[in-house]
C-alpha positions in Angstrom: 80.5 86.1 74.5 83.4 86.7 72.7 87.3 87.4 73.2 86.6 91.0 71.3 83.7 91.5 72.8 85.0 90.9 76.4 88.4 92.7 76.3 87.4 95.7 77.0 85.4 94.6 79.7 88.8 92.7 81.1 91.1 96.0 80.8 88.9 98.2 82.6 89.0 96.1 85.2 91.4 97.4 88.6 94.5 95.5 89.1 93.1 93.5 92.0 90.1 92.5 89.7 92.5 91.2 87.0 94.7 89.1 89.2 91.7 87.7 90.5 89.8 87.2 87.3 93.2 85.3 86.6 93.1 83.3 89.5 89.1 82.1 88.4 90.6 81.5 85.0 93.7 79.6 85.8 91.9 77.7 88.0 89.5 76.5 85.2 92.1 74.9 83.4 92.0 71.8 85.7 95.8 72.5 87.1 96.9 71.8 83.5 100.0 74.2 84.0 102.3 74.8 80.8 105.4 74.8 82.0 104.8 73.9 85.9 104.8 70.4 86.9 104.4 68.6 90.2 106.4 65.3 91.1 106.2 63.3 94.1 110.0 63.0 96.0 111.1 65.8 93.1 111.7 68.9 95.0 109.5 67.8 98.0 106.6 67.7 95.6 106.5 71.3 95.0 106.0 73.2 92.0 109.0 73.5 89.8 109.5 75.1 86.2 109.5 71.8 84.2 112.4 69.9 83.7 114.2 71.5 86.4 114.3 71.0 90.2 114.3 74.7 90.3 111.2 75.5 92.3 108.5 78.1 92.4 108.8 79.8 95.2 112.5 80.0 94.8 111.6 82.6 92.2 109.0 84.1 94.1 111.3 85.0 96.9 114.1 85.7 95.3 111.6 88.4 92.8 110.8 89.8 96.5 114.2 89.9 97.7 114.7 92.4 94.3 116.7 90.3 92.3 115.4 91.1 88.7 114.1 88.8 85.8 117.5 89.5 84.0 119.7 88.6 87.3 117.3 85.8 87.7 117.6 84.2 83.7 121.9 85.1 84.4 121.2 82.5 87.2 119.6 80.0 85.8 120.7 79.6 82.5 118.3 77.0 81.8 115.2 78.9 82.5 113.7 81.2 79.5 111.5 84.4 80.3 108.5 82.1 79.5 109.6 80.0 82.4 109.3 83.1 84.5 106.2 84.4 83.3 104.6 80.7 84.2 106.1 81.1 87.8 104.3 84.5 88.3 101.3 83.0 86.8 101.2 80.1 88.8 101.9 82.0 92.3 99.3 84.3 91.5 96.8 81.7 90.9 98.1 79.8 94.1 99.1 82.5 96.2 99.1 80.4 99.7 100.6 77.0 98.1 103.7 79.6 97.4 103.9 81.0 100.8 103.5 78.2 102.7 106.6 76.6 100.8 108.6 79.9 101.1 107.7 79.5 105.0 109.0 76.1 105.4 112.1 76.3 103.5 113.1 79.3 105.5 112.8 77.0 108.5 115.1 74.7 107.5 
């Protein structure tokens, strides 16, 4: 099958079907994240934009507390849309990784 042939198969799909089509594809990719890296004893080992110790779920939760992408990239000067597009990406994909962080750093 192709990309043309499967797109509008993909677009009528409900918004819980994409995100989860997402998830199936994302997931396929063998964890090869663009943009998101893993480091052991860099940010506890959590998912950061790469480059930056600026985490994941920092955006996520901050995104839920309703700061906007534009408060968010006035900041971090570093980051770039794409960085945030990648963040929402990835914490779609790995919805409980991201909650589980955002749970143990309010802890602290």
């Amino acid at each position: 099958m192709t990309l043309q042939k499967l797109e509008p198969q993909l677009l009528a799909l409900t918004p819980n079907e994409k995100a989860q089509a997402i998830q199936i594809l994302a997931q396929s990719l063998d964890n090869s994240w663009r943009g998101i890296e893993k480091i052991p004893g860099v940010c506890g080992g959590d998912a950061c934009i790469t480059g930056t110790r600026i985490p994941v779920w920092v955006l996520i939760n901050a995104r839920r507390l309703g700061i906007s992408e534009a408060q968010l990239l006035k900041d971090y000067p570093t980051l770039s849309a794409t960085d945030l597009t990648n963040a929402w990406v990835y914490a779609t994909v790995y919805p409980e990784e991201i909650e589980t962080a955002i749970q143990e750093n309010e802890e602290d």
